[in-house]
N, C-alpha and C positions, 0 to 999 in steps of 0.2 A: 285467626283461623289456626287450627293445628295440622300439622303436615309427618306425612310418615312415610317410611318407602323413598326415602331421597338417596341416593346413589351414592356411596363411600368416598366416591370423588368429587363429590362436592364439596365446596367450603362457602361461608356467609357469603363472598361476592360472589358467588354461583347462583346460591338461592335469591338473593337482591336483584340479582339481572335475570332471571327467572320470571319470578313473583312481581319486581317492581313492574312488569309492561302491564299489569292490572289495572294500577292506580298509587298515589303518594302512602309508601310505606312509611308508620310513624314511628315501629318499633321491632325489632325482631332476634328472637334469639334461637340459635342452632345447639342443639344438643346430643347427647348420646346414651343410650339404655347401657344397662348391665352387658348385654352382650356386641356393642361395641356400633351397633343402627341408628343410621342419625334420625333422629324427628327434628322439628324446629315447628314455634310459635309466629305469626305474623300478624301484624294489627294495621289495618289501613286506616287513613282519613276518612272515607266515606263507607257505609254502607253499603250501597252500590259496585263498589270498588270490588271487595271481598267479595260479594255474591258473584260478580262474572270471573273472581277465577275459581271460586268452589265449580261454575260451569265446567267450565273450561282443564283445569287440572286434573279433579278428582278423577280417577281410573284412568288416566294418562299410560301410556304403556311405556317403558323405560329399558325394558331390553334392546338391547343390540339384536340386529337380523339374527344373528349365527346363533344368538344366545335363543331365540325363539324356535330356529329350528333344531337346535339340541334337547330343548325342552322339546316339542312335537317327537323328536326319535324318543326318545325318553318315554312316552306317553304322562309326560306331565306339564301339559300344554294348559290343563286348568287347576293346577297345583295351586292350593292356599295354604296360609301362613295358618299360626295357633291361632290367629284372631279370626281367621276367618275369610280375611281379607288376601284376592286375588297376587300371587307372586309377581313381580316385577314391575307392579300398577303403583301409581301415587295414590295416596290415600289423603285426601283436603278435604275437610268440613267445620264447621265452626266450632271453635275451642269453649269445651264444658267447665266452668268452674266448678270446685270442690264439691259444691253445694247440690251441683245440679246433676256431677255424678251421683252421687249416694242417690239424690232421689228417683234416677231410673235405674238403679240395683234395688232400691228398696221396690219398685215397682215389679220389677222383674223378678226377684225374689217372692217376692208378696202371691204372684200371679204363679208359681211354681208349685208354691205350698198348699195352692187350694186344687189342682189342676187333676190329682188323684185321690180324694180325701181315703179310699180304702186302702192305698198302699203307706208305707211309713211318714210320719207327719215332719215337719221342718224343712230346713234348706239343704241341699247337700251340693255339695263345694267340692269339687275337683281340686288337687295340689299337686304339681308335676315338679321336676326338677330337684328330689328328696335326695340325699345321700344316700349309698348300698345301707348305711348301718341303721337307717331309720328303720323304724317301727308305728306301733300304735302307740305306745306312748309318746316315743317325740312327739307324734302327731298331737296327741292331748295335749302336752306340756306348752306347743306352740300355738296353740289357737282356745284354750281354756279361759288365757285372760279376757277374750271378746264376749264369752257369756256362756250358755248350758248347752253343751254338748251333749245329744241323744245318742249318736254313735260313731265311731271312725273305726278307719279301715287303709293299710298300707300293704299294696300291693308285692308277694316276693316271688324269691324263685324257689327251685326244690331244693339250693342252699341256705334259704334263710334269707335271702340277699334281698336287698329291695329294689325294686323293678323302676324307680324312682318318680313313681305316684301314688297317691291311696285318694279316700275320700273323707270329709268331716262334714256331719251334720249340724247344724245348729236348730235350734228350739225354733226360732223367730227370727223372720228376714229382716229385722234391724242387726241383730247380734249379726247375723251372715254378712249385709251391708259391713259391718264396721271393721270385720275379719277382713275382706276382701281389700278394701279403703287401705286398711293400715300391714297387710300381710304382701300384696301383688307388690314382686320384683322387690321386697325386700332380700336383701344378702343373706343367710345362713349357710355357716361350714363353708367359706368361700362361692355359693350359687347364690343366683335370685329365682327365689319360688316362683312359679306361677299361679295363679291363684283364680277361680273362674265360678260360676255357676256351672255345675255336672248338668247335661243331657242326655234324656234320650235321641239314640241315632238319628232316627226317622225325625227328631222335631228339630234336629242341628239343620238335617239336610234342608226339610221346608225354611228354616231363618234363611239359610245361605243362596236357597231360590229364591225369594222373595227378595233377598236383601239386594241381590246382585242382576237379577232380571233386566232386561233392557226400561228402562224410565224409572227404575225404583230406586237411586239412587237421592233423589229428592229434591228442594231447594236449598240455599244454604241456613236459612233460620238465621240471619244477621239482625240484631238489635239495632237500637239508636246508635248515632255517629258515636264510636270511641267503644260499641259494645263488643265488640267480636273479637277482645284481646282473650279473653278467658283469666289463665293463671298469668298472664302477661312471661313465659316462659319461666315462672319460678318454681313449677314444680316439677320437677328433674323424675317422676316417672311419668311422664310425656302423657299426660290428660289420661293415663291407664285405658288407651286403646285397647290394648291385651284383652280378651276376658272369657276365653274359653281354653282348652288344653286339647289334647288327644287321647287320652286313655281310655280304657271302658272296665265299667264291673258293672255286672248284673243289669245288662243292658245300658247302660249309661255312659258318655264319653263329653267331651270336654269339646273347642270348634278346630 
């Protein structure tokens, strides 16, 4: 299972005495994104095992009381991350390999390109996290090797400056999938891009009702005994939970 939203004060015997009251854990590894968030992999013996803490963990609440009630003063009591995924909550579901992401990007992509065929055709890709000095070109230069780029776009200010997102189209949600795959939380210029499918508003908010609704959470989708390792924690951007941004041009914004 992949795990995300695990508290900075955690360390491996935190998560072990956590996760193990599930079932005999066989493997596990605790990690860190570009920006310093721990995720971690876990792999139980049985099946079974896994599915009752995907129950049981996923949307776990992790704030401390005071910290709940400063978010309520705040009015950001249902504050969500760039994924989308509710602040302070664990995030436990069953860990995707390589494989099985690309093919719901390629699906999701697929289903984006067809969804207004009168407006401009392709994938278009939200990229957040750009240096002041980018432009359209960087943009091109950095995402040309994944295949035919129909248009981009780097958002500035009235000095030139870049607002630190633009957009990149690509021809064909494979080429999109493969930008995504090999660009999300890659390093340039000392940052790790963010790298998403662009949305419209209105269709972010309906994923994130539906997604978060009370019962839509789901079951955990556990394989055969020994299937629910995923990358078995070797890929160090953590199953690329990530996959939306915040920006918006021309109606469009990122999760």
């Amino acid at each position: 299972i992949y795990i995300k939203g695990i508290p900075e004060t955690w360390d491996e015997g935190k998560v072990n005495e956590e996760f193990g009251a599930f079932g005999s854990i066989t493997s596990m590894a605790l990690r860190q994104d570009p920006k310093g968030r721990n995720f971690a992999f876990i792999n139980y013996e049985e099946p079974e095992q896994a599915k009752k803490c995907v129950e049981a963990m996923h949307m776990k609440e992790m704030r401390a009381p005071e910290e709940i009630e400063k978010a309520e003063a705040d009015g950001k009591e249902d504050e969500v991350g760039q994924d989308g995924h509710p602040a302070g909550k664990l995030y436990v579901q069953r860990a995707q390999s390589k494989a099985e992401r690309q093919a719901e990007l390629r699906d999701k992509f697929a289903g984006s390109s067809t969804k207004e065929p009168s407006k401009r055709q392709g994938v278009n890709l939200y990229v957040k996290n750009l240096e002041e000095s980018a432009n359209e070109e960087t943009l091109r230069a950095l995402f040309e090797p994944f295949g035919a780029i129909t248009s981009v776009a780097a958002a500035s200010d009235d000095q030139g400056k870049c607002k630190g997102f633009g957009f990149v189209c690509f021809a064909s949600p494979d080429e999109a999938t493969k930008a995504v795959t090999e660009m999300h939380l890659k390093v340039v210029k000392g940052k790790p891009l963010y790298v998403g499918l662009a949305e419209r508003r209105e269709a972010r908010q309906e994923r994130l009702r539906q997604r978060y609704s009370p019962g839509a959470s789901g079951g955990c989708g556990c394989g055969p005994k020994g299937g629910g390792k995923g990358d078995g924690g070797k890929n160090p951007k953590g199953g690329m939970p990530p996959m939306y941004g915040n920006g918006s041009q021309g109606g469009f914004q990122g999760g």
